[in-house]
C-alpha positions in Angstrom: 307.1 56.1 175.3 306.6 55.5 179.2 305.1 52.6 180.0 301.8 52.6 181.9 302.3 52.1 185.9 299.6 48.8 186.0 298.2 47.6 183.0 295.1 44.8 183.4 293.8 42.5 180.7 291.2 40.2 181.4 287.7 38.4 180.9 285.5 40.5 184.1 282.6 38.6 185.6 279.8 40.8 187.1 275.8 40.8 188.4 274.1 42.4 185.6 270.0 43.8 185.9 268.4 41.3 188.3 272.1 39.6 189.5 272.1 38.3 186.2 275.5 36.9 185.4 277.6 38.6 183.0 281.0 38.4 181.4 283.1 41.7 179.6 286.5 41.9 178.4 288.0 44.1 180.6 291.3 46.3 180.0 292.9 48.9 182.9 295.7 51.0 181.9 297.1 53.4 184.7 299.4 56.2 184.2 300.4 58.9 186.4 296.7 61.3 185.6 294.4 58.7 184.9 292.8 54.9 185.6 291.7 54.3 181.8 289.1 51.3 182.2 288.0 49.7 178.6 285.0 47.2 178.9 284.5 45.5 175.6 281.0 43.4 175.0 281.8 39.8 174.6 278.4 39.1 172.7 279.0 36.2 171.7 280.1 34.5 175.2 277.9 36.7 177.5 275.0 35.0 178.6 273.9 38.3 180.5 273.6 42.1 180.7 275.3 44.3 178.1 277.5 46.7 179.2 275.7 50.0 177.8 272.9 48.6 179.9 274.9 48.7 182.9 277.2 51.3 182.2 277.0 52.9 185.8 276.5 50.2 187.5 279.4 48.4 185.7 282.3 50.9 185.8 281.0 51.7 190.1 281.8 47.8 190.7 285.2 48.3 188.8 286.6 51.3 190.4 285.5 49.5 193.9 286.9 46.4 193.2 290.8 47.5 191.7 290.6 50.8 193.9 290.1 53.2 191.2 289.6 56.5 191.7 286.4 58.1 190.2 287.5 61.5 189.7 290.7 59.7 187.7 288.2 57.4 185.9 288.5 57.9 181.9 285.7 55.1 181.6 285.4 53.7 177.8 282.8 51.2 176.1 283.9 49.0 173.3 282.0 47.5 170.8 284.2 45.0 168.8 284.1 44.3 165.2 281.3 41.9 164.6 282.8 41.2 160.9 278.5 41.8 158.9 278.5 44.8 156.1 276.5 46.6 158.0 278.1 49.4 159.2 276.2 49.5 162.7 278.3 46.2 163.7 281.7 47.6 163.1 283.8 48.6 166.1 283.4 51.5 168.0 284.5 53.3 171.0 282.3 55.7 173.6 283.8 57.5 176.5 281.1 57.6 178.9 280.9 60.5 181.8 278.9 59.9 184.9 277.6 62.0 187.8 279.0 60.8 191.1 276.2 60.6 193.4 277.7 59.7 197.1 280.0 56.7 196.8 278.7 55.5 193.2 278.0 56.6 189.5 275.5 57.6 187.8 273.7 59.5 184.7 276.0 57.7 181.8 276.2 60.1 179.1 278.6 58.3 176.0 280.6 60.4 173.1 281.8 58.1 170.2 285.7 59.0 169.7 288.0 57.1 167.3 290.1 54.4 167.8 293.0 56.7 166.9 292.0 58.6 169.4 291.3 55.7 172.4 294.9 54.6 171.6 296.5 58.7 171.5 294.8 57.9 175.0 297.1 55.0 176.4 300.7 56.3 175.4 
């Protein structure tokens, strides 16, 4: 397996609704096709937005800030494991597509894919 050409890990601070601010876990994987950006809500340490209520917003600020390219942008929300029986706080992953409108995205549209396949993703 090739490794990936950058890989970032990291807590990502940002202005959520109303320059609210708000804290994700942030992972960038870059390969020779695709920037694969994974935000992951930190609900427990977030004292701000969520990230699927800032989805465009959110992953526009990202590609800007590491100079991602939005036509390479395989953007992916992560909800981690909240550790209840209920089944709605279990872990789950949502690509999200966007419209590009001028120099930003927009119009997040999110399709739930397995963790099998998020990781197929990153070899």
């Amino acid at each position: 397996m090739e490794s990936p050409d950058k890989y970032i890990e990291q807590q990502y601070h940002f202005k959520g609704k109303w320059d609210v601010p708000s804290v994700c876990g942030l992972k960038i994987i870059e390969n020779q096709d695709n920037t694969i950006v994974i935000a992951t809500n930190l609900y427990k340490i977030n004292p701000g937005t969520s990230i699927s209520r800032w989805s465009a917003q959110l992953a526009t600020t990202i590609c800007h800030n590491f100079d991602i390219e939005f036509d390479h942008l395989i953007f992916i929300e992560r909800n981690p494991d909240s550790k209840s029986k209920l089944d709605f706080y279990k872990e789950t992953f949502d690509i999200v597509k966007f419209s590009l409108d001028t120099d930003q995205l927009t119009n997040p549209v999110w399709k739930r894919v397995s963790k099998e396949a998020v990781d197929e993703m990153m070899r």
